[in-house]
FIDREN-843487 format. One record per residue (C-alpha): residue number from 0; residue in one letter; x, y, z. Coordinates in nm, 2 decimals. Example, Ala and Ser with C-alpha at 12.3 -4.5 7.8 and 13.67 -1.06 7.14 Angstrom:
<num->0 residu->a east->1.23 north->-0.45 up->0.78>
<num->1 residu->s east->1.37 north->-0.11 up->0.71>
This chain:
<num->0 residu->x east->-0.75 north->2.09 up->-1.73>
<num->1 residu->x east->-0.82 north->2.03 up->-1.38>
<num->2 residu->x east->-0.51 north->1.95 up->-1.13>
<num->3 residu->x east->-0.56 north->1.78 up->-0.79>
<num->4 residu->x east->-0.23 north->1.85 up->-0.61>
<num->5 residu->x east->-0.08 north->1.60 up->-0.42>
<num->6 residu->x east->-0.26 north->1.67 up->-0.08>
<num->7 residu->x east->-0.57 north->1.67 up->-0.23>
<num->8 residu->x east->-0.48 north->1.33 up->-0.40>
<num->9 residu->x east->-0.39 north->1.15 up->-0.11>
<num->10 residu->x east->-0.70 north->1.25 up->0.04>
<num->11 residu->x east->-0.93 north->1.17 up->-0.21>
<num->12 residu->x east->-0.77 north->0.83 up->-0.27>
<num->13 residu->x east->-0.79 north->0.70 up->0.12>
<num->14 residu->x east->-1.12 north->0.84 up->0.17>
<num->15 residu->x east->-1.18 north->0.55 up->-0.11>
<num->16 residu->x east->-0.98 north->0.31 up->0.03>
<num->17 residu->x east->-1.14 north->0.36 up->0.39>
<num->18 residu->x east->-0.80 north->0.49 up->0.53>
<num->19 residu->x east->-0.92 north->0.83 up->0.60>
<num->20 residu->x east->-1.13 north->0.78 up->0.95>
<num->21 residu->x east->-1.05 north->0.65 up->1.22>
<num->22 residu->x east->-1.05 north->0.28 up->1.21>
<num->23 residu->x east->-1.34 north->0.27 up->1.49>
<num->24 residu->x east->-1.70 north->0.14 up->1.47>
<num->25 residu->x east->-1.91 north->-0.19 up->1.45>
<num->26 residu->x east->-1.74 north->-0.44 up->1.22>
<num->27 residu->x east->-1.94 north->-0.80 up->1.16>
<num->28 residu->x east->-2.24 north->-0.85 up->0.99>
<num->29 residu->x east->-2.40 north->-0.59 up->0.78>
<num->30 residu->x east->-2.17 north->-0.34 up->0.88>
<num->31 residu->x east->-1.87 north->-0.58 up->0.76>
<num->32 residu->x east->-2.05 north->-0.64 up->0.45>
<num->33 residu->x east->-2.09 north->-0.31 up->0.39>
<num->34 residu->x east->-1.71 north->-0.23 up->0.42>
<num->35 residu->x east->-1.64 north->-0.49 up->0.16>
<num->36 residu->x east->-1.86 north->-0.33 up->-0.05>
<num->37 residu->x east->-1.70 north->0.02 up->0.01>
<num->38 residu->x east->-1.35 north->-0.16 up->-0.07>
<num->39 residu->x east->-1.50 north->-0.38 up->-0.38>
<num->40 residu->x east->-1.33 north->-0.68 up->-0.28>
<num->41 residu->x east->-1.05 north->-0.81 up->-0.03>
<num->42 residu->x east->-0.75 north->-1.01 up->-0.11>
<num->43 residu->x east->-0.74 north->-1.37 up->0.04>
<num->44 residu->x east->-0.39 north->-1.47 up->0.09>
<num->45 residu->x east->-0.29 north->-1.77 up->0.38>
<num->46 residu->x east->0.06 north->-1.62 up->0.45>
<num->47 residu->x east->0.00 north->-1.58 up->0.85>
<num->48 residu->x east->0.33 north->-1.40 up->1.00>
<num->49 residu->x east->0.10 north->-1.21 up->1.21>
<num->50 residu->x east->-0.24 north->-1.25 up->1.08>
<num->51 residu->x east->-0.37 north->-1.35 up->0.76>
<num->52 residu->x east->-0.38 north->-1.05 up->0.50>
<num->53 residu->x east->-0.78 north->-1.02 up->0.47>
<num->54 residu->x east->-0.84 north->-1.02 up->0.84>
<num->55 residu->x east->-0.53 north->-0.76 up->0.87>
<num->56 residu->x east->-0.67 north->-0.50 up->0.60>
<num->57 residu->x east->-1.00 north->-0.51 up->0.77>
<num->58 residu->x east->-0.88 north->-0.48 up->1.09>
<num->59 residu->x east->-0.68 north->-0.16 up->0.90>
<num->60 residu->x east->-1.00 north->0.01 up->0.87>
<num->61 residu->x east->-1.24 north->-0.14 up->1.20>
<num->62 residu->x east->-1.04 north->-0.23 up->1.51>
<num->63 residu->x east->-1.31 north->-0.39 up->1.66>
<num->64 residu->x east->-1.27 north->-0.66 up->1.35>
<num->65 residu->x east->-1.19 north->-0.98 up->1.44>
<num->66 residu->x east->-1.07 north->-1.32 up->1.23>
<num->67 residu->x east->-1.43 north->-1.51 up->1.34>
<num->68 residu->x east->-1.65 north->-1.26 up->1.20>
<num->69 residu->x east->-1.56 north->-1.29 up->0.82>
<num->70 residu->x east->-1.66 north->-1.65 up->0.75>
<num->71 residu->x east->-2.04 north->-1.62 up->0.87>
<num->72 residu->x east->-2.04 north->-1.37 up->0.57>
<num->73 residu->x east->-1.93 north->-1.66 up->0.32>
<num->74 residu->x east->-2.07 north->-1.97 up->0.51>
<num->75 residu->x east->-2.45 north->-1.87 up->0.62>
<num->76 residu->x east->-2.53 north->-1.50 up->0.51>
<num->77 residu->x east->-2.41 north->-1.51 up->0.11>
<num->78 residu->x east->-2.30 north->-1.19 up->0.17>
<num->79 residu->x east->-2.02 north->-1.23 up->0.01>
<num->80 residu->x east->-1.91 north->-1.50 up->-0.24>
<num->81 residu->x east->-1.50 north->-1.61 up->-0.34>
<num->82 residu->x east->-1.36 north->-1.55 up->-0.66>
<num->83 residu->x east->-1.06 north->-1.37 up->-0.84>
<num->84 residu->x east->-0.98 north->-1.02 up->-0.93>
<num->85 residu->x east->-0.64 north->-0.94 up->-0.98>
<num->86 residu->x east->-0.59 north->-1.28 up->-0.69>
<num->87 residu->x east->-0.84 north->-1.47 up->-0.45>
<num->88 residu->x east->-1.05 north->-1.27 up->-0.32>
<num->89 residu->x east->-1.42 north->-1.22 up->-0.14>
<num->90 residu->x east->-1.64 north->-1.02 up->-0.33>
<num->91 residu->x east->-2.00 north->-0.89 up->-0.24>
<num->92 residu->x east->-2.29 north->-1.10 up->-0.36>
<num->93 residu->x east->-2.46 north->-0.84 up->-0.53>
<num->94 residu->x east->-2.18 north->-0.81 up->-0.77>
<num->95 residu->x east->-2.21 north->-1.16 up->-0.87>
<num->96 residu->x east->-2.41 north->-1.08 up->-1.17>
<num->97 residu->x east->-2.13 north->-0.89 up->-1.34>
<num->98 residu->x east->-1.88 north->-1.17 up->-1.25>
<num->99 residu->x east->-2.01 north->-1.41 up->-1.53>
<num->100 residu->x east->-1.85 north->-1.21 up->-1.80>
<num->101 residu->x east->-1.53 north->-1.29 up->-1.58>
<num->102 residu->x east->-1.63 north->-1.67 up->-1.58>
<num->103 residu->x east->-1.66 north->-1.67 up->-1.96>
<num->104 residu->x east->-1.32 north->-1.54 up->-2.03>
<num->105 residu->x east->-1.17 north->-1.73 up->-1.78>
<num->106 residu->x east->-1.31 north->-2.10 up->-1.94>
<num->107 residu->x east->-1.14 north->-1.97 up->-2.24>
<num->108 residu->x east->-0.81 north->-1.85 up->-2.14>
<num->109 residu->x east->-0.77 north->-2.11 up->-1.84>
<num->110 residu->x east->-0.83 north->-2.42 up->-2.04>
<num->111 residu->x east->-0.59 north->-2.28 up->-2.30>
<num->112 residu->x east->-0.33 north->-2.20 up->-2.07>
<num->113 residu->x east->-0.38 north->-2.51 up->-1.84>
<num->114 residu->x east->-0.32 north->-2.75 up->-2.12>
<num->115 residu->x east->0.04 north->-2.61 up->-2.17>
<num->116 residu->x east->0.14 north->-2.58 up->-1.80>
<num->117 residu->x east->-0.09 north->-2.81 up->-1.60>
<num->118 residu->x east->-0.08 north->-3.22 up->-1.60>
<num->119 residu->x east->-0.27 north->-3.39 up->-1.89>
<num->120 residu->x east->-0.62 north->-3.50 up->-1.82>
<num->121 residu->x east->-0.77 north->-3.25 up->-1.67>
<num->122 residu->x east->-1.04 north->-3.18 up->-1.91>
<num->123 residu->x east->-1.17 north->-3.51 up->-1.89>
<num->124 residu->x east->-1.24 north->-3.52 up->-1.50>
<num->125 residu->x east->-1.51 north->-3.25 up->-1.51>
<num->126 residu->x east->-1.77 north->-3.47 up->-1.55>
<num->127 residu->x east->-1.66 north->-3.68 up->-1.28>
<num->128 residu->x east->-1.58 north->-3.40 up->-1.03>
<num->129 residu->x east->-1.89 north->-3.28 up->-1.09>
<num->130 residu->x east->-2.13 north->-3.60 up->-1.04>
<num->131 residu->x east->-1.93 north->-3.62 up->-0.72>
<num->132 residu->x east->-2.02 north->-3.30 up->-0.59>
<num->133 residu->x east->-2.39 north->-3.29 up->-0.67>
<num->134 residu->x east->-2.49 north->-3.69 up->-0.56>
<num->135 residu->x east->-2.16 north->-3.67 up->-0.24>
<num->136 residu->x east->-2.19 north->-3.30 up->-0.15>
<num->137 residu->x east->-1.96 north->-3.02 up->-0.10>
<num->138 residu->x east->-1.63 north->-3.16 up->-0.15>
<num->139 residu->x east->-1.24 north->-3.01 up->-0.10>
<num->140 residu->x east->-0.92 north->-3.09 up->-0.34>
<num->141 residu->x east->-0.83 north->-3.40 up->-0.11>
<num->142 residu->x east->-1.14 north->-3.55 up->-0.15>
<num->143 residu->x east->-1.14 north->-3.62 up->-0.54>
<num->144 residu->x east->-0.87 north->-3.75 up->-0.78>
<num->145 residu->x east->-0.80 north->-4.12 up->-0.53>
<num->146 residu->x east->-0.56 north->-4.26 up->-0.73>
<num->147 residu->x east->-0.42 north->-4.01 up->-0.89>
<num->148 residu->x east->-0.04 north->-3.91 up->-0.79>
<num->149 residu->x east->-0.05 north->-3.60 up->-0.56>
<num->150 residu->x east->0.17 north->-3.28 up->-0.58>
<num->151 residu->x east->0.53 north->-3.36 up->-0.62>
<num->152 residu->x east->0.73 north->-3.07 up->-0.70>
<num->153 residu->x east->0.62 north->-2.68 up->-0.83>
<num->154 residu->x east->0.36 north->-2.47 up->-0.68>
<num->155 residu->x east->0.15 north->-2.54 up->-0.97>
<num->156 residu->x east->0.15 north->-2.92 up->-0.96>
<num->157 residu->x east->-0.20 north->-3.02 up->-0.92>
<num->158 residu->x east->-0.34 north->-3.33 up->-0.99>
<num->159 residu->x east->-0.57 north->-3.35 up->-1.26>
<num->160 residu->x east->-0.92 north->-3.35 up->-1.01>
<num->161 residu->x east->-0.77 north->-3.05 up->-0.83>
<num->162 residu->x east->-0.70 north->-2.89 up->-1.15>
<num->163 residu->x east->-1.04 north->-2.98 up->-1.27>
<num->164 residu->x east->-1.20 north->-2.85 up->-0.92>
<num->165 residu->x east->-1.02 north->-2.56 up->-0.95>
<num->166 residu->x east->-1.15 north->-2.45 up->-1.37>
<num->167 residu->x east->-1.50 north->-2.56 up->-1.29>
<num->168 residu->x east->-1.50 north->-2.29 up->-1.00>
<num->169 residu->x east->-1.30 north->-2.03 up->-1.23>
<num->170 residu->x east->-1.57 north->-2.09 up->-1.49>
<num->171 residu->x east->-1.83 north->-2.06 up->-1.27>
<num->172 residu->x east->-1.96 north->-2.44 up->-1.22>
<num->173 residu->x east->-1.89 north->-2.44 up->-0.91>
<num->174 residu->x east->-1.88 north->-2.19 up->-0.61>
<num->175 residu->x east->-1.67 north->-2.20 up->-0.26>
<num->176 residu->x east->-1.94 north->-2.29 up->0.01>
<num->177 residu->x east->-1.69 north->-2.21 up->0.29>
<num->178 residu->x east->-1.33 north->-2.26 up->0.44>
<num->179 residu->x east->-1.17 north->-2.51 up->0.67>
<num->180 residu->x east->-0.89 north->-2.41 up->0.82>
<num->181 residu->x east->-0.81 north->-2.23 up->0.49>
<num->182 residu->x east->-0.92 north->-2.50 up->0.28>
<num->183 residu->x east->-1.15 north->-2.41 up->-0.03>
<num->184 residu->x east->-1.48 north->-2.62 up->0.01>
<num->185 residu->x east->-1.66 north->-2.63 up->-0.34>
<num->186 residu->x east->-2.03 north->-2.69 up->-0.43>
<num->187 residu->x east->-2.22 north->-2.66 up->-0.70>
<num->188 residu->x east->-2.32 north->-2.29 up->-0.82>
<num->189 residu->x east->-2.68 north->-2.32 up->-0.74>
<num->190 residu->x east->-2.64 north->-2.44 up->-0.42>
<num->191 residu->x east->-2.41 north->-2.14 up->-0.34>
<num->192 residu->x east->-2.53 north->-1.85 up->-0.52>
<num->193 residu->x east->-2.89 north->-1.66 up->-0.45>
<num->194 residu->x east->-3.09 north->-1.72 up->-0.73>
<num->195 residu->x east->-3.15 north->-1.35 up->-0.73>
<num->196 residu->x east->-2.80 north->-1.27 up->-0.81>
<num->197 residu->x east->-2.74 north->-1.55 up->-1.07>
<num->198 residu->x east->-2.87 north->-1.32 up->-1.37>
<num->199 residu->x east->-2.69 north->-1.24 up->-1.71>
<num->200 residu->x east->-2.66 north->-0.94 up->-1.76>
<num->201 residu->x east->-2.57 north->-0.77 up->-2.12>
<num->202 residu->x east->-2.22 north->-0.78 up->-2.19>
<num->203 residu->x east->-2.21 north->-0.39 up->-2.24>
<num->204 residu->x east->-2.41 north->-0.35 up->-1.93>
<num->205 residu->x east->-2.19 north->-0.55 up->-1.75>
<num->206 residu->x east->-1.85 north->-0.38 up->-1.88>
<num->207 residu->x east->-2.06 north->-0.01 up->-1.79>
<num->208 residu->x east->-2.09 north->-0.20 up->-1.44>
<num->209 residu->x east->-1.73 north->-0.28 up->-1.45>
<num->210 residu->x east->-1.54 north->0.05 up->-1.53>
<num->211 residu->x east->-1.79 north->0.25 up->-1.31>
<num->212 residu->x east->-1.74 north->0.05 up->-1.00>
<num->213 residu->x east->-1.38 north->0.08 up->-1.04>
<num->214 residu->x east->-1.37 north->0.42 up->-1.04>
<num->215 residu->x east->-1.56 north->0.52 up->-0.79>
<num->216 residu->x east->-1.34 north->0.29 up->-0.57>
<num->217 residu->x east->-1.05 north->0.51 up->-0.70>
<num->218 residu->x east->-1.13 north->0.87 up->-0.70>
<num->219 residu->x east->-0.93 north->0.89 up->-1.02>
<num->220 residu->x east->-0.75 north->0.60 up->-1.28>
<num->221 residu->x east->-0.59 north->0.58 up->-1.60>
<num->222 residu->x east->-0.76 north->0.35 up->-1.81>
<num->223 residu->x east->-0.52 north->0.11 up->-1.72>
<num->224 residu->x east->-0.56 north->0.12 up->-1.43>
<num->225 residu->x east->-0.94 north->0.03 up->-1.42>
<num->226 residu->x east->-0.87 north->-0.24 up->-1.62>
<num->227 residu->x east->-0.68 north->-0.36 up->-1.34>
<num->228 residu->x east->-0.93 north->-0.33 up->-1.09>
<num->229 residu->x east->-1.12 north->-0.60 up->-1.11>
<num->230 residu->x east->-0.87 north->-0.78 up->-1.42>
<num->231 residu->x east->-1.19 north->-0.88 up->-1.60>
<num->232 residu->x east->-1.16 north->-0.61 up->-1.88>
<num->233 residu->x east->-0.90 north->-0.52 up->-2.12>
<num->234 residu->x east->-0.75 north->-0.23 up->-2.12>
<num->235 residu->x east->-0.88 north->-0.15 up->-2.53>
<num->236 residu->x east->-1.23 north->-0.20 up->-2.38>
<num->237 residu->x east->-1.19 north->0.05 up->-2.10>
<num->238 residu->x east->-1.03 north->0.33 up->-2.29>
<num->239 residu->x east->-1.31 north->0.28 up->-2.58>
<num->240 residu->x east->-1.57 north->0.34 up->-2.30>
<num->241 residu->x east->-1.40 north->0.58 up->-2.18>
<num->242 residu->x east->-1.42 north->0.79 up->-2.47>
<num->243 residu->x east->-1.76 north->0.74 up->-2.51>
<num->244 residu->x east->-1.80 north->0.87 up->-2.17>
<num->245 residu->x east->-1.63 north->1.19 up->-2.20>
<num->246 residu->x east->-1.81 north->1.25 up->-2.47>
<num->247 residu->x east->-2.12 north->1.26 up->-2.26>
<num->248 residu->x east->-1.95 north->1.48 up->-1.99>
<num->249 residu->x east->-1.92 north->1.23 up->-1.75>
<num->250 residu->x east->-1.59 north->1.15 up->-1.73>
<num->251 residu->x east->-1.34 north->1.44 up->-1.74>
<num->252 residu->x east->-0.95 north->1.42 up->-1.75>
<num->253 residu->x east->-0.76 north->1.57 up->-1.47>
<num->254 residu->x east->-0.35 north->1.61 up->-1.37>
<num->255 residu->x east->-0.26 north->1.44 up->-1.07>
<num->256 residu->x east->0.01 north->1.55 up->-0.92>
<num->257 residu->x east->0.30 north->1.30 up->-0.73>
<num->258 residu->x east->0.47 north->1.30 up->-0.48>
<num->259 residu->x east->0.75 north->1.39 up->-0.63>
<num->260 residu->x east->0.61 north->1.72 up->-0.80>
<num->261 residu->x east->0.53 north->1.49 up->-1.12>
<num->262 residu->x east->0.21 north->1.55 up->-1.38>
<num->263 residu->x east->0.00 north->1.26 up->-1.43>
<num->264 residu->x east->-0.31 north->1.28 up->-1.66>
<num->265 residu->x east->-0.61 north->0.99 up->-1.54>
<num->266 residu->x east->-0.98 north->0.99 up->-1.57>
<num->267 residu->x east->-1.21 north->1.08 up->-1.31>
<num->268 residu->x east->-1.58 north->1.23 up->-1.23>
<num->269 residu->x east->-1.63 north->1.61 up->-1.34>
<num->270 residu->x east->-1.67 north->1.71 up->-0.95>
<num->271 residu->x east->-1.31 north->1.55 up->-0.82>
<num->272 residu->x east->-1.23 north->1.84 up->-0.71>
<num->273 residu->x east->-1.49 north->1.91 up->-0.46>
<num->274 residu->x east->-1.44 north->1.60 up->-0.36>
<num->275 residu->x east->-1.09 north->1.60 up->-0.28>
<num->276 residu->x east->-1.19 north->1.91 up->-0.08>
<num->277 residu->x east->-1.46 north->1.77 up->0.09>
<num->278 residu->x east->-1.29 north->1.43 up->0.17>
<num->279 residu->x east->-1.14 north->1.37 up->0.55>
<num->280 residu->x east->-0.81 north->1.46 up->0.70>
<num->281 residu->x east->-0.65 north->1.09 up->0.77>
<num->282 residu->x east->-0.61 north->1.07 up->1.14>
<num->283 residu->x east->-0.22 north->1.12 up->1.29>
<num->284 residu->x east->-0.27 north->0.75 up->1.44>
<num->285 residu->x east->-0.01 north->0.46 up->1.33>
<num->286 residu->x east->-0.15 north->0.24 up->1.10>
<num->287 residu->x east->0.01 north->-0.15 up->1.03>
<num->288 residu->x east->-0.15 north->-0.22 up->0.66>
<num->289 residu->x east->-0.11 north->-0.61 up->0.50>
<num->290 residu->x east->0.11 north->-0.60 up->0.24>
<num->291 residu->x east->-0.17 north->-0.71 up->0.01>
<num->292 residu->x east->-0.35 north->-0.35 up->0.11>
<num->293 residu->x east->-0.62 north->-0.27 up->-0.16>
<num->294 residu->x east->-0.45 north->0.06 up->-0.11>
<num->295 residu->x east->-0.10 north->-0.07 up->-0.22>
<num->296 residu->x east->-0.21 north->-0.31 up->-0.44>
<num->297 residu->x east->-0.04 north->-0.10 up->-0.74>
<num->298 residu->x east->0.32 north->-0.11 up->-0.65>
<num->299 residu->x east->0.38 north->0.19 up->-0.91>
<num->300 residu->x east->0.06 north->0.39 up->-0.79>
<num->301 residu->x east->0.18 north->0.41 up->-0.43>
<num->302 residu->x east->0.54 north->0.54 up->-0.56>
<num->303 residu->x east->0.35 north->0.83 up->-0.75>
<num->304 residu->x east->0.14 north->0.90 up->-0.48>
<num->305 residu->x east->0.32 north->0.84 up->-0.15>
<num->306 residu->x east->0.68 north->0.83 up->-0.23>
<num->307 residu->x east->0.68 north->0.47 up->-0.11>
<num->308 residu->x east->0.88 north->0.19 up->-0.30>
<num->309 residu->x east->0.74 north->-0.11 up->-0.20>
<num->310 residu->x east->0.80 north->-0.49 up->-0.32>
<num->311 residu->x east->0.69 north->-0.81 up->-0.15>
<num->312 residu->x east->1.08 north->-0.98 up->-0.13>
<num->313 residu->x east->0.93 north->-1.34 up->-0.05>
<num->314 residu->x east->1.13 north->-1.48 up->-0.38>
<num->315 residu->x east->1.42 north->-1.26 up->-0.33>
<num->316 residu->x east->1.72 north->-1.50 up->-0.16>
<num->317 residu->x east->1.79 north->-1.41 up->0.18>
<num->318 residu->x east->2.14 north->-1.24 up->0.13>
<num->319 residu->x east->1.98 north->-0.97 up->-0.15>
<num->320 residu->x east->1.72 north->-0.88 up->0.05>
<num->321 residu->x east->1.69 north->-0.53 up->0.15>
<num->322 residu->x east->1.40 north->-0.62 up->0.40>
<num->323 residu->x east->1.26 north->-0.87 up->0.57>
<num->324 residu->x east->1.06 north->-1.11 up->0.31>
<num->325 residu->x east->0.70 north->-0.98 up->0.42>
<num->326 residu->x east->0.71 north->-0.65 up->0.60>
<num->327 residu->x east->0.39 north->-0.46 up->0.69>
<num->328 residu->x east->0.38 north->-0.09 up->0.59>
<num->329 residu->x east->0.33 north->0.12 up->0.86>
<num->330 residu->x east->0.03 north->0.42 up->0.73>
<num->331 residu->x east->0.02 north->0.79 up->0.97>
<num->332 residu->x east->-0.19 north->1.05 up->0.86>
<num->333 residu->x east->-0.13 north->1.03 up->0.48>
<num->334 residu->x east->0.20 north->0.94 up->0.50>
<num->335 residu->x east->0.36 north->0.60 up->0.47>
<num->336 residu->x east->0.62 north->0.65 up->0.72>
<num->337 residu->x east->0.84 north->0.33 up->0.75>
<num->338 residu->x east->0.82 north->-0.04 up->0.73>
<num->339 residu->x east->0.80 north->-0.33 up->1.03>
<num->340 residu->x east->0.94 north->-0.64 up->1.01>
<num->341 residu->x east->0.71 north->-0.85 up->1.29>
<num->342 residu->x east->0.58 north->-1.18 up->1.34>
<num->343 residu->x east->0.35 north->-1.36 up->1.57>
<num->344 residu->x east->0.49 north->-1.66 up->1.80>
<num->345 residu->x east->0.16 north->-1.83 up->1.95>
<num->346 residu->x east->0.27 north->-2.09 up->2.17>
<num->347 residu->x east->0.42 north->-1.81 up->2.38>
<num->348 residu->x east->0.18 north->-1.54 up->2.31>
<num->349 residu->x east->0.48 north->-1.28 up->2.15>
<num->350 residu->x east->0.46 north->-1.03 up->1.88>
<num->351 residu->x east->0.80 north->-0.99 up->1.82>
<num->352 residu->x east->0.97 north->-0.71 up->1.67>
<num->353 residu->x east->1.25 north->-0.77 up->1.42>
<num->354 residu->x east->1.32 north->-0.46 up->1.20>
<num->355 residu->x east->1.14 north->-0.16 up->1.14>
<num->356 residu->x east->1.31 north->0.10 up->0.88>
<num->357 residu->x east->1.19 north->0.49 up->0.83>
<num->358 residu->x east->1.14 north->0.62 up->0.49>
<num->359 residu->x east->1.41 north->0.89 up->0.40>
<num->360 residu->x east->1.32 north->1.18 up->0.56>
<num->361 residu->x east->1.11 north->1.05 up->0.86>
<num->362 residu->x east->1.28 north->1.11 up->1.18>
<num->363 residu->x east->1.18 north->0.88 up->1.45>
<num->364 residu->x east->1.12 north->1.04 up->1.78>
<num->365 residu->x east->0.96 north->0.93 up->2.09>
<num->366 residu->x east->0.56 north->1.05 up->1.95>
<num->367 residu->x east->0.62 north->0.86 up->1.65>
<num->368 residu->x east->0.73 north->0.60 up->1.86>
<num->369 residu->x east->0.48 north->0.56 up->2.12>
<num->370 residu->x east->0.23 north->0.60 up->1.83>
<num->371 residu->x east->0.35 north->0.29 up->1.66>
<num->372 residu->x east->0.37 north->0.12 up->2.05>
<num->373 residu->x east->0.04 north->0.21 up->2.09>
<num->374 residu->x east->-0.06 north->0.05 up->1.71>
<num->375 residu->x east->0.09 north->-0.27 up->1.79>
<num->376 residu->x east->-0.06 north->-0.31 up->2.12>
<num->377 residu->x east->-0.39 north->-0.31 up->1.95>
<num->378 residu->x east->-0.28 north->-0.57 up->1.67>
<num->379 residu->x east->-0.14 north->-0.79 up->1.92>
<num->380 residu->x east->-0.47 north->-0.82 up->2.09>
<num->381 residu->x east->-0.60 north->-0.83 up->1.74>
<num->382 residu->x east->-0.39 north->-1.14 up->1.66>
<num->383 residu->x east->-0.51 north->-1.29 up->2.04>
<num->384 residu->x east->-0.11 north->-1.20 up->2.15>
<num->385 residu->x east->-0.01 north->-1.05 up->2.50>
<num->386 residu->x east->0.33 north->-0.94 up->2.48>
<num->387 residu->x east->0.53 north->-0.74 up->2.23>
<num->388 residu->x east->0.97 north->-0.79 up->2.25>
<num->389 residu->x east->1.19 north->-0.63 up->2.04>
<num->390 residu->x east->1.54 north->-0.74 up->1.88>
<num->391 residu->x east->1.79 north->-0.58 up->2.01>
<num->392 residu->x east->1.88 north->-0.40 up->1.69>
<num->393 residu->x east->1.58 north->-0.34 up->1.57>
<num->394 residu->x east->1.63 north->0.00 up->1.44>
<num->395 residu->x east->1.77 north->0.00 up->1.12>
């Protein structure tokens, strides 16, 4: 069997994550379409301690990226369209195709799920959400449901016209035209989508589609962890094609070694190996990455591959947390070297500094420190900031 050692791993898997170059180069328009498409999607997520996390993970990879040049994409060029993979995400258009298998599970499963743990009645306003949207045009949550009693407690707690607006969109009824200040606007579908992207494909054509795309996004995956990808395929599905495709010769097995010295068995193409070898060195430079990183997206896959433990702690109480409740990784070379606790203060113009801990065995001298100066000067001006302070302890 063929082995990828751990250097070669981490190589292989940032070149596919676009974490292996130096974050330079044009980034709106095609060329910021064409990262998307490189990456396969990019989570949406509205938490804003410093920027939101899609703008921050392309700004990860282009540093010429700014917040303004990602909803042209969605709102005039359908270059890209929103809908979920593992979470919210923007997807490119030429995918859409492949995402109506997603649509059809999801009328399924939502509508069974929703009727346990949404309010009653939501199945009965799709008629009436939709007549709205196609004779009153695009429409947002707050603009249906008048009457109805609004969100009174729980994340979850739609009323029944949101929850409505929200299936017939998961289904694939209706599509997000665009964004106000974070706001999902819906249309209908064929208003939205190109109506050369809008074609069925075969369901096994699709599922091909599906676990191919994944893992070239990857370098390298466990069954599972295709599945996971995209979260449109089960993970029975993927090993049965999978099997099918080694067969063929063109998927072979190979260990994957961790960062711990660990053996890992996944899938991947029968010429990893050169391409480990001929993927780039990751640059020495400081890198802040979101949270909600493509690359870190598996919590366990980081830990194998990097050595880095990593949770979100924004439900964790205040006294039991070991971190700040969203801290950014901070990414040199192909090392994950420590972890920032920062936030953005706009009225005054600060990007303040509250924590920052090493990983174990990372000593912190004055190049590692003027590298991640040097980082957060560029987010700052990233984030439209002009000043950086630090807590006085923030060295931890």
């Amino acid at each position: 069997m063929l082995r990828l050692d751990n250097a070669q791993a981490r190589r292989l898997f940032l070149h596919k994550h676009a974490l292996a170059e130096p974050p330079t180069g044009p980034a709106k328009g095609t060329d910021l379409a064409d990262l998307i498409t490189r990456l396969g999607f990019v989570q949406l997520d509205s938490v804003r301690t410093v920027e939101r996390a899609h703008h921050m993970i392309l700004f990860s990879r282009r540093q010429s990226y700014r917040p303004a040049h990602l909803a042209p994409l969605l709102d005039h060029d359908r270059a890209v369209f929103e809908h979920w993979t593992h979470d919210a995400a923007v997807i490119p258009m030429a995918f859409y195709p492949y995402w109506q298998m997603r649509f059809a599970r999801d009328a399924e499963r939502l509508q069974r799920r929703w009727s346990k743990d949404r309010r009653e009645g939501f199945t009965q306003k799709f008629d009436e959400v939709l007549t709205r949207i196609r004779d009153g045009g695009p429409c947002s949550s707050s603009d249906v449901g008048e009457g109805e009693t609004r969100k009174s407690g729980g994340w979850w707690d739609w009323h029944p016209s949101k929850t409505a607006l929200e299936y017939l969109w998961r289904s694939g009824s209706l599509a997000v035209t665009r964004r106000e200040a974070f706001r999902k606007i819906y249309d209908l579908t064929e208003r939205v989508i190109p109506t050369e992207h809008t074609h069925l494909p075969p369901e096994d054509q699709a599922a091909d589609w599906l676990n191919n795309a994944a893992l070239d996004r990857l370098g390298f995956a466990t069954p599972g962890e295709l599945a996971a990808f995209w979260d449109t395929l089960r993970p029975a599905e993927v090993k049965t094609w999978a099997e099918g495709e080694r067969a063929a010769g063109r998927l072979i097995e190979v260990e994957i070694t961790g960062a711990d010295g660990s053996q890992r068995t996944a899938l991947a193409r029968p010429n990893v190996v050169s391409e480990a070898e001929d993927a780039p060195t990751a640059p020495k430079r400081m890198r802040v990455l979101s949270p909600f990183d493509p690359a870190l997206r598996d919590r366990k896959r980081a830990e194998r591959l990097f050595g880095f433990h990593y949770r979100i702690e924004i439900f964790v109480p205040a006294a039991k947390r070991q971190y700040g409740y969203y801290v950014f990784p901070l990414m040199e070379g192909d090392r994950l070297v420590g972890r920032i606790d920062m936030s953005a203060d706009r009225k005054t113009g600060v990007l303040h500094v509250t924590a920052l801990w090493p990983e174990t065995g990372v000593r912190w001298g004055d190049a590692r420190q003027s590298r991640l100066e040097a980082e957060l000067a560029r987010v700052a001006r990233f984030a439209g900031l002009d000043q950086i302070t630090w807590a006085s302890d923030w060295k931890r």
